[in-house]
mmCIF file of the N, C-alpha and C atoms, coordinates in Angstrom:
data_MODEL
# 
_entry.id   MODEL 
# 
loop_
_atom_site.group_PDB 
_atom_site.id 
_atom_site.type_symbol 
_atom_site.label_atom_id 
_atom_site.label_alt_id 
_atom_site.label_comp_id 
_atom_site.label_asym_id 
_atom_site.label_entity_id 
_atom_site.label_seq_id 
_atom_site.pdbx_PDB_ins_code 
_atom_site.Cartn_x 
_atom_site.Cartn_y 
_atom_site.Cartn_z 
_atom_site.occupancy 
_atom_site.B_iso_or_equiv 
_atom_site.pdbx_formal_charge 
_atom_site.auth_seq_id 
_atom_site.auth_comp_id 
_atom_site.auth_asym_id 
_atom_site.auth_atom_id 
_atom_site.pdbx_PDB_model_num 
ATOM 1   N N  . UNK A 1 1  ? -5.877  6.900   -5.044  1.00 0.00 ? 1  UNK A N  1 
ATOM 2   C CA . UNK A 1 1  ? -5.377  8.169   -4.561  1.00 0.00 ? 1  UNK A CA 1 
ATOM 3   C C  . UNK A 1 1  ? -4.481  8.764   -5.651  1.00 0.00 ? 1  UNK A C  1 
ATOM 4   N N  . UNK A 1 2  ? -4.537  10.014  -5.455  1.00 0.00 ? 2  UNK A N  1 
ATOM 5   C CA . UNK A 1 2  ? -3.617  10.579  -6.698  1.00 0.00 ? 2  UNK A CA 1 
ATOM 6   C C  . UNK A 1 2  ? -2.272  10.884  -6.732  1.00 0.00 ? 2  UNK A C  1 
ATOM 7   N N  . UNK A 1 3  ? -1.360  11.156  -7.515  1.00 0.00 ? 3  UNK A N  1 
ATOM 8   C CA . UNK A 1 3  ? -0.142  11.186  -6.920  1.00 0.00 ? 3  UNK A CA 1 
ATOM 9   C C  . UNK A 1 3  ? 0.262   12.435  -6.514  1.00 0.00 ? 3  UNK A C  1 
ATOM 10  N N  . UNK A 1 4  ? -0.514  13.096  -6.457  1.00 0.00 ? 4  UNK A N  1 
ATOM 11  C CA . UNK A 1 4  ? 0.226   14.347  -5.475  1.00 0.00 ? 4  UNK A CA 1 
ATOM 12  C C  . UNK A 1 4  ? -0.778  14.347  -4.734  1.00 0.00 ? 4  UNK A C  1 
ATOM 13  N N  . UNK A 1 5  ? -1.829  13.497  -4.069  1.00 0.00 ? 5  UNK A N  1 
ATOM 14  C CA . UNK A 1 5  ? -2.238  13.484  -2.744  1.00 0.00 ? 5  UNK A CA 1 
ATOM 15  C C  . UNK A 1 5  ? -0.823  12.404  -2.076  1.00 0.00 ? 5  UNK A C  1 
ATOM 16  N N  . UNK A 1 6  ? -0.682  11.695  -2.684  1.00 0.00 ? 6  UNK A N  1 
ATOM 17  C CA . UNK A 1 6  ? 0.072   10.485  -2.533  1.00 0.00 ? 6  UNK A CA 1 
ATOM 18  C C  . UNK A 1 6  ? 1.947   11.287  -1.867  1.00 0.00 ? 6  UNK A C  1 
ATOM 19  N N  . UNK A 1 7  ? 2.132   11.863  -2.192  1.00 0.00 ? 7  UNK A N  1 
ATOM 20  C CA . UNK A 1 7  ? 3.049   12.799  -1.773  1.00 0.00 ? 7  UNK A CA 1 
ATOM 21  C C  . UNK A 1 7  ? 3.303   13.874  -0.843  1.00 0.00 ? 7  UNK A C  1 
ATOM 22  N N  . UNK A 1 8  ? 2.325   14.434  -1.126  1.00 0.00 ? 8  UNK A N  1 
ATOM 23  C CA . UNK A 1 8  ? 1.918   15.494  0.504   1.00 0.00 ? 8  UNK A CA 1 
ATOM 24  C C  . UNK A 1 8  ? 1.478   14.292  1.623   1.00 0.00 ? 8  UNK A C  1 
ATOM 25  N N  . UNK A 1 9  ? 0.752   13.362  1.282   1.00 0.00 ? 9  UNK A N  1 
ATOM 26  C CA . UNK A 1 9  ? 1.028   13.117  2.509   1.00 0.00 ? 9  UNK A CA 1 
ATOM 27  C C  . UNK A 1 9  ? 2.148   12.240  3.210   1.00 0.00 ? 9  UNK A C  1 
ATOM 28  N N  . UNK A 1 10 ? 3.264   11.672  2.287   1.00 0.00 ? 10 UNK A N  1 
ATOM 29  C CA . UNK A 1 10 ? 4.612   11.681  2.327   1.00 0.00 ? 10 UNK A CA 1 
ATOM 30  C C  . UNK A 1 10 ? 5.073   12.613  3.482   1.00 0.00 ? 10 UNK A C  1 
ATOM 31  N N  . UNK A 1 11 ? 4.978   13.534  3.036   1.00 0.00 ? 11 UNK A N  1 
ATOM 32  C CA . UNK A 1 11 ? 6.000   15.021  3.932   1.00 0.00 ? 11 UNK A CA 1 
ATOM 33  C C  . UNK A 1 11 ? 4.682   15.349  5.014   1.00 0.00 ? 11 UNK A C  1 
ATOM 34  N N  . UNK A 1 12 ? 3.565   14.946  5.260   1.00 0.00 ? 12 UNK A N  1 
ATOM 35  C CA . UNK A 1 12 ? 2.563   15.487  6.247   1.00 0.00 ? 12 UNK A CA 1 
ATOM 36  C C  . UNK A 1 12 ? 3.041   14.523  7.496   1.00 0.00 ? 12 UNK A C  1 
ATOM 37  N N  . UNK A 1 13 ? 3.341   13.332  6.833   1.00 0.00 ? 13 UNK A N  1 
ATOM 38  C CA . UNK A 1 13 ? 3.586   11.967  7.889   1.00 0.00 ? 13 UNK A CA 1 
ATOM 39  C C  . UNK A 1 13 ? 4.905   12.547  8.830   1.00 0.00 ? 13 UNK A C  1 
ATOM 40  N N  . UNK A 1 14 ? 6.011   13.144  7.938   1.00 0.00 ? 14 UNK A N  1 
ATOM 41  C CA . UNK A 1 14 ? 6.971   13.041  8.462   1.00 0.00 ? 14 UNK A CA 1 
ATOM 42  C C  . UNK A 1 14 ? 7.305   14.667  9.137   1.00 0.00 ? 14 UNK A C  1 
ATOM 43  N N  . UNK A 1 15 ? 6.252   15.581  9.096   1.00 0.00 ? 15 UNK A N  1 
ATOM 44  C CA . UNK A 1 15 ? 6.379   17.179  9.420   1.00 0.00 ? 15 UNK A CA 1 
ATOM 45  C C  . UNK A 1 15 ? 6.672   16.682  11.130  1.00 0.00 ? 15 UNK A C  1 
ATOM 46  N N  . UNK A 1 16 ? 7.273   17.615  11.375  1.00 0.00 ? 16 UNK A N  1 
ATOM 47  C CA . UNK A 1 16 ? 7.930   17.382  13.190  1.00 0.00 ? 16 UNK A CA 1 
ATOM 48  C C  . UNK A 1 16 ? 8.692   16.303  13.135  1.00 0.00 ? 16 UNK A C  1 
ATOM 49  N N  . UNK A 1 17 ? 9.346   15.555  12.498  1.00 0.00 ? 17 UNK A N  1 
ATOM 50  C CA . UNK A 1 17 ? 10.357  14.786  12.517  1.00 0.00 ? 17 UNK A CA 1 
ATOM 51  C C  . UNK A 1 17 ? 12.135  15.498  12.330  1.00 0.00 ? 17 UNK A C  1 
ATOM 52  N N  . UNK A 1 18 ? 12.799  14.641  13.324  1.00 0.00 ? 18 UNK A N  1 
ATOM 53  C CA . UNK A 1 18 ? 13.828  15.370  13.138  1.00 0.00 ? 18 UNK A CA 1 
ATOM 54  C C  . UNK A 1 18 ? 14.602  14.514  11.961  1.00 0.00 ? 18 UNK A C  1 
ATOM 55  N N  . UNK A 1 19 ? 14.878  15.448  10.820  1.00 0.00 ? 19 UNK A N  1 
ATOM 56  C CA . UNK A 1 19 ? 15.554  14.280  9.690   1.00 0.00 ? 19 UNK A CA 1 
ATOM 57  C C  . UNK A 1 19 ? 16.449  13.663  9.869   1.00 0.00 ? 19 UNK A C  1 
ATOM 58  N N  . UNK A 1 20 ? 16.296  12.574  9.465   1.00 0.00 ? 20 UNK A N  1 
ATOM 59  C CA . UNK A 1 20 ? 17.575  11.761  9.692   1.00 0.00 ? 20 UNK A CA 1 
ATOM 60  C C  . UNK A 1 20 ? 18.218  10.788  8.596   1.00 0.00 ? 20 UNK A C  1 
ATOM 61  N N  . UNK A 1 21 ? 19.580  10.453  8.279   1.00 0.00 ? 21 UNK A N  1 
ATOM 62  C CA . UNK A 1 21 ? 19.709  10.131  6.786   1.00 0.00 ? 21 UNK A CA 1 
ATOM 63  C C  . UNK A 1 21 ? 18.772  8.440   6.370   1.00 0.00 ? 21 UNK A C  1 
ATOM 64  N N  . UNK A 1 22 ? 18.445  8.205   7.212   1.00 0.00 ? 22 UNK A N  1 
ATOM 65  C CA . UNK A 1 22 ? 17.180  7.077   7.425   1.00 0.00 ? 22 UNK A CA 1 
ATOM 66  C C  . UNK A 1 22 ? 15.791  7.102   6.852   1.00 0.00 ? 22 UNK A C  1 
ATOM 67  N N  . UNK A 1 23 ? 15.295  8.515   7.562   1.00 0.00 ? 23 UNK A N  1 
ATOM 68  C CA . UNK A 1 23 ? 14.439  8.900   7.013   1.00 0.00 ? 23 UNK A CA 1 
ATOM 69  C C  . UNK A 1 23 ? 14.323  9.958   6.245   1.00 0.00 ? 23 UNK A C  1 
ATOM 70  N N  . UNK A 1 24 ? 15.344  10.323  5.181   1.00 0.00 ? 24 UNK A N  1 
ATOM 71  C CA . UNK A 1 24 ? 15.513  11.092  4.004   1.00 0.00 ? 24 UNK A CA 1 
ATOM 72  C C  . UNK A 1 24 ? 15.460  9.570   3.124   1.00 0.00 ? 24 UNK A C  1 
ATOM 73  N N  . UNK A 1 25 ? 16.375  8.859   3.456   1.00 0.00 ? 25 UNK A N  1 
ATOM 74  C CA . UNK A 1 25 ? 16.367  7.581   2.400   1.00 0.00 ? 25 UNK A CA 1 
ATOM 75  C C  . UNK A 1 25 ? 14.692  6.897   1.953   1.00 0.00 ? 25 UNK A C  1 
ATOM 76  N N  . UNK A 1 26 ? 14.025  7.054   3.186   1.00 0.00 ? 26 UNK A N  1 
ATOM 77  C CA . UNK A 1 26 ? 12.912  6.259   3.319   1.00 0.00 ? 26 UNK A CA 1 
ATOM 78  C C  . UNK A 1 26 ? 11.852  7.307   2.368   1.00 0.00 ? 26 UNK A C  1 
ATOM 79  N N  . UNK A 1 27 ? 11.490  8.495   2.669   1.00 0.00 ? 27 UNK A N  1 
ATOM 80  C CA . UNK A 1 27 ? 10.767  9.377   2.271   1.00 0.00 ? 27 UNK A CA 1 
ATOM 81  C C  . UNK A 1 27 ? 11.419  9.210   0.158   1.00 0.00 ? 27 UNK A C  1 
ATOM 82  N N  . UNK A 1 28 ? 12.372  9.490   0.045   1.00 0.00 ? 28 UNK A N  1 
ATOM 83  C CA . UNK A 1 28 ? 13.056  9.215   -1.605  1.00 0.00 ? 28 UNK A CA 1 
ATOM 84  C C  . UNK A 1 28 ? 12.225  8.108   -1.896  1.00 0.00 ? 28 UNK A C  1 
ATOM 85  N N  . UNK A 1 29 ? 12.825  6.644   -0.846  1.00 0.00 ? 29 UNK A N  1 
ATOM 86  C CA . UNK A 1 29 ? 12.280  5.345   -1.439  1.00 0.00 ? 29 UNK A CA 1 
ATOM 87  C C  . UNK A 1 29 ? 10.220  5.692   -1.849  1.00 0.00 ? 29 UNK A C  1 
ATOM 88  N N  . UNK A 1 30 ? 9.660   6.034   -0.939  1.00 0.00 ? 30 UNK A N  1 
ATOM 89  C CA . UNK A 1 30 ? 8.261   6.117   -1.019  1.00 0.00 ? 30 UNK A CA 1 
ATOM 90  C C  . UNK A 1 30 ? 8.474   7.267   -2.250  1.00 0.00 ? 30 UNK A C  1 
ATOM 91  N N  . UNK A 1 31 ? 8.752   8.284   -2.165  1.00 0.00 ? 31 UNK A N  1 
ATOM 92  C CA . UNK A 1 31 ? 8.605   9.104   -3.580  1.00 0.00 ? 31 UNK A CA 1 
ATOM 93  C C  . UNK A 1 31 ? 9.353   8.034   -4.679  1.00 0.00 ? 31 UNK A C  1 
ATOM 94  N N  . UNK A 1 32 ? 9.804   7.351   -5.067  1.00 0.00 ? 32 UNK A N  1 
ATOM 95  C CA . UNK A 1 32 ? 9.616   7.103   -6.206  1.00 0.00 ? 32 UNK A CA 1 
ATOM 96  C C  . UNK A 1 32 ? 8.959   5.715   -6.437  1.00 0.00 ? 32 UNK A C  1 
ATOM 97  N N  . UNK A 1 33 ? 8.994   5.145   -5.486  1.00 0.00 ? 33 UNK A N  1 
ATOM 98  C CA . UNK A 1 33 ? 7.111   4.071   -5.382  1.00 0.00 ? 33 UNK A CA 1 
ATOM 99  C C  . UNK A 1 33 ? 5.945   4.544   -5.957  1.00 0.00 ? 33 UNK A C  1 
ATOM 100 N N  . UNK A 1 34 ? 6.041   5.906   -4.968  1.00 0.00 ? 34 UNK A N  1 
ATOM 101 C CA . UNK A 1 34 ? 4.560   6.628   -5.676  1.00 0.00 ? 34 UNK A CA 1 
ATOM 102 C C  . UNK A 1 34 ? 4.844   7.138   -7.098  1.00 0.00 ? 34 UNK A C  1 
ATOM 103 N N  . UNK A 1 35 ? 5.674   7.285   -7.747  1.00 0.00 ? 35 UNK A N  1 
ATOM 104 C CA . UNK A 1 35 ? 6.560   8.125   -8.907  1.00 0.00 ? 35 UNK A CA 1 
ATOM 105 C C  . UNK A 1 35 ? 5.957   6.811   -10.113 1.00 0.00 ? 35 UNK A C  1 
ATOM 106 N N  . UNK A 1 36 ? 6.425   5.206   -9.446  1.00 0.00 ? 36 UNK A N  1 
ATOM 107 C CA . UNK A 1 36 ? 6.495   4.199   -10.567 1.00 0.00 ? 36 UNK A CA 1 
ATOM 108 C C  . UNK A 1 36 ? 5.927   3.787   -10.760 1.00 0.00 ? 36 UNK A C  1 
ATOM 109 N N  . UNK A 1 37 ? 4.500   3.620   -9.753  1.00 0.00 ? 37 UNK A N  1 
ATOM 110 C CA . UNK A 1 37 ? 3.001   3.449   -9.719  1.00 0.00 ? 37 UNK A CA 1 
ATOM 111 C C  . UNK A 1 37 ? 2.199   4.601   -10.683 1.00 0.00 ? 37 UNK A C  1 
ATOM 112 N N  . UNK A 1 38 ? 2.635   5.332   -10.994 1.00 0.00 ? 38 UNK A N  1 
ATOM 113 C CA . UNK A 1 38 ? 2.326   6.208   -11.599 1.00 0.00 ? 38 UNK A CA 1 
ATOM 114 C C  . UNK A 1 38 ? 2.308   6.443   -12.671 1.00 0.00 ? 38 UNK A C  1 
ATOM 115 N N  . UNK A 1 39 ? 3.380   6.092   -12.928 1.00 0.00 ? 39 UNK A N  1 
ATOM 116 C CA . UNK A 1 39 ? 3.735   5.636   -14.422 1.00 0.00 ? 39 UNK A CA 1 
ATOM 117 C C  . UNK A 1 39 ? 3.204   4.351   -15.424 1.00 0.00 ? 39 UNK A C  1 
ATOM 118 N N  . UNK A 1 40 ? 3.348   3.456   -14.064 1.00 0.00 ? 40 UNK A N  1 
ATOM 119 C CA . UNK A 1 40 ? 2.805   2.222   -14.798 1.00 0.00 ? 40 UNK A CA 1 
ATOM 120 C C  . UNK A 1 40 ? 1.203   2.245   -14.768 1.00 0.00 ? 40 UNK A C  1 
ATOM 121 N N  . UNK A 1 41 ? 0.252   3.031   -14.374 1.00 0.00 ? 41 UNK A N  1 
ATOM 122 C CA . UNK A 1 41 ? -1.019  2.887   -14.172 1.00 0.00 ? 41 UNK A CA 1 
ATOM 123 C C  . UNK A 1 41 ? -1.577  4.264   -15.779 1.00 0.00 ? 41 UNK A C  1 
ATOM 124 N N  . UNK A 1 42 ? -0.356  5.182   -15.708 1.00 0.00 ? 42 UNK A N  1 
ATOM 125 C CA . UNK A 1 42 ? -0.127  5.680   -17.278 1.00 0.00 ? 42 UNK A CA 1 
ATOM 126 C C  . UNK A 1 42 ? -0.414  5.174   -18.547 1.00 0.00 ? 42 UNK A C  1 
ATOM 127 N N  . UNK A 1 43 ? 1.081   3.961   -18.362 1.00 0.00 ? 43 UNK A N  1 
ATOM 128 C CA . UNK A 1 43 ? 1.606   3.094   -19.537 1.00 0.00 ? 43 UNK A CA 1 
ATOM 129 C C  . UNK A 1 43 ? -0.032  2.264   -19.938 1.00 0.00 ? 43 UNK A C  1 
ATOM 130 N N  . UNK A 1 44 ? -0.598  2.048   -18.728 1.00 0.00 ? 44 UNK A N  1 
ATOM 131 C CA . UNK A 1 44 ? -1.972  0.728   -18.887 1.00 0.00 ? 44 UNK A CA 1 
ATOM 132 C C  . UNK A 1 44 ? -2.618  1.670   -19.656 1.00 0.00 ? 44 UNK A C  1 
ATOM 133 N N  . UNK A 1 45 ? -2.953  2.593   -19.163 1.00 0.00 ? 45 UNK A N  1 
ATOM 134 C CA . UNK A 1 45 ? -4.193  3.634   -19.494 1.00 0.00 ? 45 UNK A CA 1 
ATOM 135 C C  . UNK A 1 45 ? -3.864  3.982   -20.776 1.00 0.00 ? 45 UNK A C  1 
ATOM 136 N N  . UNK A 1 46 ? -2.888  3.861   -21.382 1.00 0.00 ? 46 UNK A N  1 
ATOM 137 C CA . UNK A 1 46 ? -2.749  4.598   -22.967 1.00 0.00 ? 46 UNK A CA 1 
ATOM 138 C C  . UNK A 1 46 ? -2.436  3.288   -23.729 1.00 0.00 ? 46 UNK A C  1 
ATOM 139 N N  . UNK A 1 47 ? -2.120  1.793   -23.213 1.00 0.00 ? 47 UNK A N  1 
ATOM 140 C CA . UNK A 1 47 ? -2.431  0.987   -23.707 1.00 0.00 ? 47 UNK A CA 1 
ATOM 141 C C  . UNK A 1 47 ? -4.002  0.303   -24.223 1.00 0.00 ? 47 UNK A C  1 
ATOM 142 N N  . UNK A 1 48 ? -5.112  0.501   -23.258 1.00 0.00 ? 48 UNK A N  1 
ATOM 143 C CA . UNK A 1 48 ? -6.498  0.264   -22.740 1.00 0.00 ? 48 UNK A CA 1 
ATOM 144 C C  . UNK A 1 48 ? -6.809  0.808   -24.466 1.00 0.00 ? 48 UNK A C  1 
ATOM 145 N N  . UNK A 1 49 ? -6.822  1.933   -25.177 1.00 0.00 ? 49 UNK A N  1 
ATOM 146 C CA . UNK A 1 49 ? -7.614  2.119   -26.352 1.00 0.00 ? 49 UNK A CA 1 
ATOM 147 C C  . UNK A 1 49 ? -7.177  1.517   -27.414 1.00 0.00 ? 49 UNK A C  1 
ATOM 148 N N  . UNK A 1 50 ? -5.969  1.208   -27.368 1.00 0.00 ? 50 UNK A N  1 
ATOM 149 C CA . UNK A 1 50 ? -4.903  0.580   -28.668 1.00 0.00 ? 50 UNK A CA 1 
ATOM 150 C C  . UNK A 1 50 ? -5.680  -0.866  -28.751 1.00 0.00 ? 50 UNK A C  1 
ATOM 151 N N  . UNK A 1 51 ? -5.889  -1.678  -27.674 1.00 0.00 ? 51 UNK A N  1 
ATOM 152 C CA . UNK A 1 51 ? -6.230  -3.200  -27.260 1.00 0.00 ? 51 UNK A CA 1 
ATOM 153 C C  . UNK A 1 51 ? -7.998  -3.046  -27.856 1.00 0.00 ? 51 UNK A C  1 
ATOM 154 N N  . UNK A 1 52 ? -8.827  -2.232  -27.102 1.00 0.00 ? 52 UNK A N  1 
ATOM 155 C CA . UNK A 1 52 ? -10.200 -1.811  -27.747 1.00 0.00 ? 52 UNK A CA 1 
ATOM 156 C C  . UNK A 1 52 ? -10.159 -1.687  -28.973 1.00 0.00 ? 52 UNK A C  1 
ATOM 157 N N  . UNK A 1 53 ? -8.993  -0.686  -29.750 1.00 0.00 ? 53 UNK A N  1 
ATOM 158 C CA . UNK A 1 53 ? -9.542  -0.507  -31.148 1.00 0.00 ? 53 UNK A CA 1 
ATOM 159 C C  . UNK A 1 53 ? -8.986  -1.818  -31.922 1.00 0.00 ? 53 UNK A C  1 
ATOM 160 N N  . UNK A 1 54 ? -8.146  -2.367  -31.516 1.00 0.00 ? 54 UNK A N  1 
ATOM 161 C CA . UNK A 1 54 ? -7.740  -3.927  -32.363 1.00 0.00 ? 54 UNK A CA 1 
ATOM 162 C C  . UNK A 1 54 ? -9.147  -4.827  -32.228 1.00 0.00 ? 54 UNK A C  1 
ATOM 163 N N  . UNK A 1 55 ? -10.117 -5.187  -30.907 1.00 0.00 ? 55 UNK A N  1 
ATOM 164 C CA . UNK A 1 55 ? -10.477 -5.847  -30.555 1.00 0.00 ? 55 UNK A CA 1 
ATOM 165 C C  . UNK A 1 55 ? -12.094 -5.504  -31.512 1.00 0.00 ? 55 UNK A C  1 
ATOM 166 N N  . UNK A 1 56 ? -12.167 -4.441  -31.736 1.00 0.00 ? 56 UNK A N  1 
ATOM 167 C CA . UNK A 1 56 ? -13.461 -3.804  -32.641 1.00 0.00 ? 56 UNK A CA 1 
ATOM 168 C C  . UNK A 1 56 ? -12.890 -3.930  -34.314 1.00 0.00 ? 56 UNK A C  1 
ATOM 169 N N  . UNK A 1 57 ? -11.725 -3.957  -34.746 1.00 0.00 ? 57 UNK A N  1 
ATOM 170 C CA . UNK A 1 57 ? -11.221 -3.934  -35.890 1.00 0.00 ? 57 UNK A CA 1 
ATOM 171 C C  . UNK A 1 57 ? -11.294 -5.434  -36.460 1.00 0.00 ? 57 UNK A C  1 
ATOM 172 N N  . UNK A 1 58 ? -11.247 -6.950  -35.418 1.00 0.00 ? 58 UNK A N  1 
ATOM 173 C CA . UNK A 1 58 ? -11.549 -7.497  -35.676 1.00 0.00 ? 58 UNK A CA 1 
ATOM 174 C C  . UNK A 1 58 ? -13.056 -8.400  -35.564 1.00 0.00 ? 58 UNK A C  1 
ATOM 175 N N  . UNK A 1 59 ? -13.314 -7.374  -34.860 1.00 0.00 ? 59 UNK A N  1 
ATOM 176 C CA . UNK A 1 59 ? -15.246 -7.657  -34.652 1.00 0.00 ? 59 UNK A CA 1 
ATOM 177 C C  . UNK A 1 59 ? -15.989 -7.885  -36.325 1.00 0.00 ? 59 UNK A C  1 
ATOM 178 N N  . UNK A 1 60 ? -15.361 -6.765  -37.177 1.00 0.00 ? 60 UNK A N  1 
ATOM 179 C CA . UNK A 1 60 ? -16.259 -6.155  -38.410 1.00 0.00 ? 60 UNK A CA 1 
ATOM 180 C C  . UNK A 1 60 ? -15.461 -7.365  -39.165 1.00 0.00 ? 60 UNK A C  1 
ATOM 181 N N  . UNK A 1 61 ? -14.717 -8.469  -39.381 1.00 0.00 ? 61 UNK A N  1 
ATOM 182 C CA . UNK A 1 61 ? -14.458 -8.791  -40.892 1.00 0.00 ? 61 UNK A CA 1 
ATOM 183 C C  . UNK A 1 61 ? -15.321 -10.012 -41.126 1.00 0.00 ? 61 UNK A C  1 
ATOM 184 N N  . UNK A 1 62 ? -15.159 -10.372 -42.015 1.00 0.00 ? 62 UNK A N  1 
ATOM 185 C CA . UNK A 1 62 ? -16.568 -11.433 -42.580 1.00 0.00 ? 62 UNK A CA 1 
ATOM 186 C C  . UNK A 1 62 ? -17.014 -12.672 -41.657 1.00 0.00 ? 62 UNK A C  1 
ATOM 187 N N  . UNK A 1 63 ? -17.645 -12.747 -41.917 1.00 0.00 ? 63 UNK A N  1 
ATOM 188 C CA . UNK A 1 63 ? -18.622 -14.208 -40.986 1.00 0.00 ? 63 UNK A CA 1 
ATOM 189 C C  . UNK A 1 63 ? -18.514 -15.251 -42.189 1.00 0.00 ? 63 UNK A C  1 
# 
């Protein structure tokens, strides 16, 4: 899921709720869950070509 599906439906779950400092805390905690998942699935993804091009760089040297 993406992270701004991942977020709307954050605030869809909680629409007709009366806020409460409980569930302001709780809704923050899940936004930045979804925030750090996000990041770290980033960090992999721009690691993933660095690891490929080492792994082909040592494919080619002599036999």
């Amino acid at each position: 899921m993406s992270i701004h599906k991942s977020i709307v439906q954050v605030f869809e779950n909680n629409m007709g709720n009366r806020i409460t400092p409980e569930l302001a805390a709780g809704m923050v905690r899940s936004l930045i869950d979804i925030l750090a998942a996000g990041v770290q699935q980033q960090a992999q993804a721009d690691d993933a070509p660095q690891q490929d091009a080492g792994q082909q760089e040592g494919s080619h040297g002599m036999v």
